[in-house]
Backbone as ProteinMPNN parsed JSONL, in Angstrom:
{"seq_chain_A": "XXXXXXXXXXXXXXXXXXXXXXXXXXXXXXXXXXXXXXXXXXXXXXXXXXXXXXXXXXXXXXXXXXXXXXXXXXXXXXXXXX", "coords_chain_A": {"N_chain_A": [[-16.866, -39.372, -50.257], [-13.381, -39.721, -50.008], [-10.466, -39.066, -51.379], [-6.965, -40.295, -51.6], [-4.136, -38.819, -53.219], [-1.335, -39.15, -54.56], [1.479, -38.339, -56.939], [4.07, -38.511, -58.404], [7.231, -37.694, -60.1], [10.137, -39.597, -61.218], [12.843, -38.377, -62.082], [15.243, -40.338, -62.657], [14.232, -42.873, -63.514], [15.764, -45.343, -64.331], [17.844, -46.082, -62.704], [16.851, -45.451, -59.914], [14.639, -46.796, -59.678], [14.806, -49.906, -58.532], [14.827, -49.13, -55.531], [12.88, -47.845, -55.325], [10.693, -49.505, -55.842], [10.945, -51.171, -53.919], [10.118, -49.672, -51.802], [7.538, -49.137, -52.368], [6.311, -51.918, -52.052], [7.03, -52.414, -48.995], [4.536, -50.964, -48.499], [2.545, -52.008, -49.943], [-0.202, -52.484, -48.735], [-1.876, -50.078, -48.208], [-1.794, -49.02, -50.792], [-4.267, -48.747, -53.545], [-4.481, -48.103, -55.966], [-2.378, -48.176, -58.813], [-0.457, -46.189, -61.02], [1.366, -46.368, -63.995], [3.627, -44.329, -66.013], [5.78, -43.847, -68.67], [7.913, -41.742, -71.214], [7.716, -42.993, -74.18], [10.628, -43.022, -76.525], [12.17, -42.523, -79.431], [13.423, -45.841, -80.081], [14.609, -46.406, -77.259], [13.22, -46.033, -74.167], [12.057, -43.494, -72.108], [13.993, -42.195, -69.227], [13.06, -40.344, -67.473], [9.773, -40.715, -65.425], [6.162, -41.056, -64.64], [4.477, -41.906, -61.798], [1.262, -42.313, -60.537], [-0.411, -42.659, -57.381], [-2.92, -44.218, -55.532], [-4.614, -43.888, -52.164], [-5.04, -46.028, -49.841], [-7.346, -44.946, -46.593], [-4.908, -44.291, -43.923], [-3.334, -41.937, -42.304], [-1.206, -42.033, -41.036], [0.26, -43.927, -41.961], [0.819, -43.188, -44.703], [1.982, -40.921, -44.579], [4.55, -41.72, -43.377], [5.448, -43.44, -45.913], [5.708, -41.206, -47.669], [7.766, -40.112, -46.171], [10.229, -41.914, -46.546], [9.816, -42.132, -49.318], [11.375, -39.803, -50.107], [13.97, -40.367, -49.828], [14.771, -40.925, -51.646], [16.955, -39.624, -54.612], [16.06, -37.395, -56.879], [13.357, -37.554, -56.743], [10.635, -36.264, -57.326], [7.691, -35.363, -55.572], [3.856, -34.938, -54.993], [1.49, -34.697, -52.981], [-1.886, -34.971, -52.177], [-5.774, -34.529, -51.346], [-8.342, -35.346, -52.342]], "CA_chain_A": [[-15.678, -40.19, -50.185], [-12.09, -39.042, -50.351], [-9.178, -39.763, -52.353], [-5.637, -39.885, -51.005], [-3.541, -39.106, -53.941], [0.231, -39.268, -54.889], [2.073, -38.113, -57.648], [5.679, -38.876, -57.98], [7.888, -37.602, -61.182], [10.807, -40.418, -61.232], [13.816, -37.833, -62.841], [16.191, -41.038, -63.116], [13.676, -44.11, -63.417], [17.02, -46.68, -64.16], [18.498, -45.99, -61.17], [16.08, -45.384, -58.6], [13.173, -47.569, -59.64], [14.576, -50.856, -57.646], [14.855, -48.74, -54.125], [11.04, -47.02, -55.287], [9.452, -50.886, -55.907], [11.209, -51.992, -52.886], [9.482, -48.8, -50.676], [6.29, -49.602, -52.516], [6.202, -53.067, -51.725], [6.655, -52.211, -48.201], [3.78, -50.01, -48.198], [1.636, -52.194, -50.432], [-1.378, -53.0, -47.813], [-2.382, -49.352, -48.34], [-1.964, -48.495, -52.077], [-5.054, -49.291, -53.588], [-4.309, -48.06, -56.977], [-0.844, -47.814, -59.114], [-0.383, -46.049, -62.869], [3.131, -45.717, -63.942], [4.221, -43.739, -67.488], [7.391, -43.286, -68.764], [7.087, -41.47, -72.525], [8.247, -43.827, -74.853], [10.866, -42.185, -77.211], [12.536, -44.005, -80.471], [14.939, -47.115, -79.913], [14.615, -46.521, -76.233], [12.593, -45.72, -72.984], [12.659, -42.243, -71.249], [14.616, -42.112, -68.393], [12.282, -39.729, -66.174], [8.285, -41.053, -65.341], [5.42, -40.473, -63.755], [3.75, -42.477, -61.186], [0.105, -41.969, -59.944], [-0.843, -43.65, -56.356], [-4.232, -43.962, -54.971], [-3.964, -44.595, -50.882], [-6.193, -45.994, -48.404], [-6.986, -43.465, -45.577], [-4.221, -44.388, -42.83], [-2.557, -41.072, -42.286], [-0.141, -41.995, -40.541], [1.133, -44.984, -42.695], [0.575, -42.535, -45.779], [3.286, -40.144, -44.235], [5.573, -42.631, -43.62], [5.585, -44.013, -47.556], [6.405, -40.174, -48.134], [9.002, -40.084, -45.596], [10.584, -42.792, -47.401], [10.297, -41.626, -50.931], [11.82, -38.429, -49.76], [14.964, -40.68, -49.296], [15.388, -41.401, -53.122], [17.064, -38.788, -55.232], [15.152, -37.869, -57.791], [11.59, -37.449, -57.118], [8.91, -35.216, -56.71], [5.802, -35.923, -54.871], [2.648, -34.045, -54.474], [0.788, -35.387, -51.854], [-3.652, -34.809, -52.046], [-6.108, -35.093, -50.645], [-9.879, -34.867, -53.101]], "C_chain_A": [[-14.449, -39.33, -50.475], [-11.263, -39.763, -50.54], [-7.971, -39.128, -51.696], [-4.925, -39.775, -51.968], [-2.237, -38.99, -53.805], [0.71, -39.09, -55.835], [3.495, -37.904, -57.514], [5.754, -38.43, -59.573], [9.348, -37.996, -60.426], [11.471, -39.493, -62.36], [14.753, -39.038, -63.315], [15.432, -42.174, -62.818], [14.54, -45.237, -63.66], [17.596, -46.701, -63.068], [18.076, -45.932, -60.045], [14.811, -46.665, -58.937], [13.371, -48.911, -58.935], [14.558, -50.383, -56.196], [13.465, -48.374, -54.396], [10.412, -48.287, -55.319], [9.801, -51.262, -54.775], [9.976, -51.363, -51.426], [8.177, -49.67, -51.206], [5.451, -50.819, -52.203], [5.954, -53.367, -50.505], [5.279, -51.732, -47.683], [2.453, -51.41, -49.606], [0.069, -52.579, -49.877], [-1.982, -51.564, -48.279], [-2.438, -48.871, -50.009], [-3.303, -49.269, -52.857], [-5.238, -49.395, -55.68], [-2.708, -47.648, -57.712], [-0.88, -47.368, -60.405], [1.301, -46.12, -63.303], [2.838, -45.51, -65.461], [5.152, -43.447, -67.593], [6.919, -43.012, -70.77], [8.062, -42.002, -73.67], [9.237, -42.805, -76.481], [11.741, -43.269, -78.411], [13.632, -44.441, -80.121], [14.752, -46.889, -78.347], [13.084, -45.926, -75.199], [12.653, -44.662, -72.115], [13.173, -42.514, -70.19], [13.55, -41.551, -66.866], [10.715, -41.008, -66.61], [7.85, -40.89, -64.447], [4.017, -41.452, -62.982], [2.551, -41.739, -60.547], [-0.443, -43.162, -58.712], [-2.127, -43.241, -55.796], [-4.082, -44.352, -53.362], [-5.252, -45.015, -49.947], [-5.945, -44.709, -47.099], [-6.499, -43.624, -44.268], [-3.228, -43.686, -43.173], [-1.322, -41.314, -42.02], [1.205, -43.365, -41.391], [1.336, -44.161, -44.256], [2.063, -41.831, -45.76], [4.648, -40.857, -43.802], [6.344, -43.428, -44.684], [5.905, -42.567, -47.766], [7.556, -39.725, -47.696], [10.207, -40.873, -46.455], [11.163, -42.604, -48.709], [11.065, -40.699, -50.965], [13.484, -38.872, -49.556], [15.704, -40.731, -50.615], [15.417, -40.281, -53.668], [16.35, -38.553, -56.522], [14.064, -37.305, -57.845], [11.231, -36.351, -56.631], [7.802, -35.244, -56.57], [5.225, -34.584, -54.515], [1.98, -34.767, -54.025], [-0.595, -34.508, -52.005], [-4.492, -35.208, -51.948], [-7.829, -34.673, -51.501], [-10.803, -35.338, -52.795]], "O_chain_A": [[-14.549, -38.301, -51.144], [-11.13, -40.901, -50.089], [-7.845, -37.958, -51.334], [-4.592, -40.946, -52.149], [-1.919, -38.648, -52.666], [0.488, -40.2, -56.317], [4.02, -37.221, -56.635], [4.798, -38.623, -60.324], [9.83, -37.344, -59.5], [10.984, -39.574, -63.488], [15.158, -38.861, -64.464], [15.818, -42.715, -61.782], [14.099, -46.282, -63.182], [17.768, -47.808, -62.558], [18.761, -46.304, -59.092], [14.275, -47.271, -58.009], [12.296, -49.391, -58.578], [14.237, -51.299, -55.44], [12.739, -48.682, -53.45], [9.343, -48.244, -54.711], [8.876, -51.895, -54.265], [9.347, -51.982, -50.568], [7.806, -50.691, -50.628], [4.224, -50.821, -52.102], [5.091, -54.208, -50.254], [4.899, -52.057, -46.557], [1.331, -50.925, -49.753], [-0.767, -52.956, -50.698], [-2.934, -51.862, -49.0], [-3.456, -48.231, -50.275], [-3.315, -50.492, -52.723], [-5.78, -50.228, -56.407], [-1.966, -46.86, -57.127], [-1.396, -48.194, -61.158], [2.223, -45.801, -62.553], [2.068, -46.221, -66.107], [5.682, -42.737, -66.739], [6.104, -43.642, -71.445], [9.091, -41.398, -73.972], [8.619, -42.103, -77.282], [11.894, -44.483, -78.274], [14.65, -43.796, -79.872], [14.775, -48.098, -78.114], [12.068, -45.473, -75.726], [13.418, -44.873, -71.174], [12.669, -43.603, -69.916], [13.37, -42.069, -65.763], [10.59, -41.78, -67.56], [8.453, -40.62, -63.408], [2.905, -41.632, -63.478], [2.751, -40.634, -60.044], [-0.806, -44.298, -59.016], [-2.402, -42.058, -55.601], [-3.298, -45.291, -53.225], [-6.175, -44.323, -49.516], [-5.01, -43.972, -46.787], [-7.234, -43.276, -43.344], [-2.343, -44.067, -43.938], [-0.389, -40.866, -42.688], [2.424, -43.525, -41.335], [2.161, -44.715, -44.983], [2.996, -42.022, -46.539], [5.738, -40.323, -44.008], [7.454, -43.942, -44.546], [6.959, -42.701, -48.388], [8.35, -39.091, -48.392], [11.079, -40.184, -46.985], [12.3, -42.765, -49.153], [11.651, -40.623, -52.045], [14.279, -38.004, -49.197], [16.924, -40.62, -50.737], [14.405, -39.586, -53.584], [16.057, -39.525, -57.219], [13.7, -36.611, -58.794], [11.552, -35.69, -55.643], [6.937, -35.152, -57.441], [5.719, -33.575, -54.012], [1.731, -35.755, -54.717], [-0.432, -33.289, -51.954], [-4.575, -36.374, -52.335], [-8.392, -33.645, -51.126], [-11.867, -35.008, -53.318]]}, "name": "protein", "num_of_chains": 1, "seq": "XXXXXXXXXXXXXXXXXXXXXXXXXXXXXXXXXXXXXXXXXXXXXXXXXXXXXXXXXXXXXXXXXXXXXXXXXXXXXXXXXX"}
């Protein structure tokens, strides 16, 4: 079996995270799994975090959810494939 993975680091998670749920939402038929962390610091909430996506295996809808993310300032995706 193979795993489609995704890793995203969210540099400004207040500001981008309603355009990133909106993509994701689009794209939710293929995500099969979602983690999100942000590292909890005192009196507040970090700013950056780090999403983990699991994907069903439609390449071509895969690369299109990275096209996408690629639109929001901010992130950094590693795209793999285990």
């Amino acid at each position: 079996m193979k795993y489609n993975i995704i890793a995203i680091v969210m540099r400004n998670r207040l500001n981008s995270a309603p355009e990133f749920q909106e993509i994701l939402s689009k794209y939710g038929c293929i995500i099969n799994l979602r983690i999100g962390y942000h590292e909890k610091v005192p009196n507040a909430c970090s700013n950056e975090g780090l999403i983990i996506l699991e994907l069903s295996d439609e390449k071509g809808e895969i690369e299109k959810l990275i096209e996408e993310l690629n639109t929001i300032e901010g992130l950094r995706i590693k795209n793999m494939m285990i």
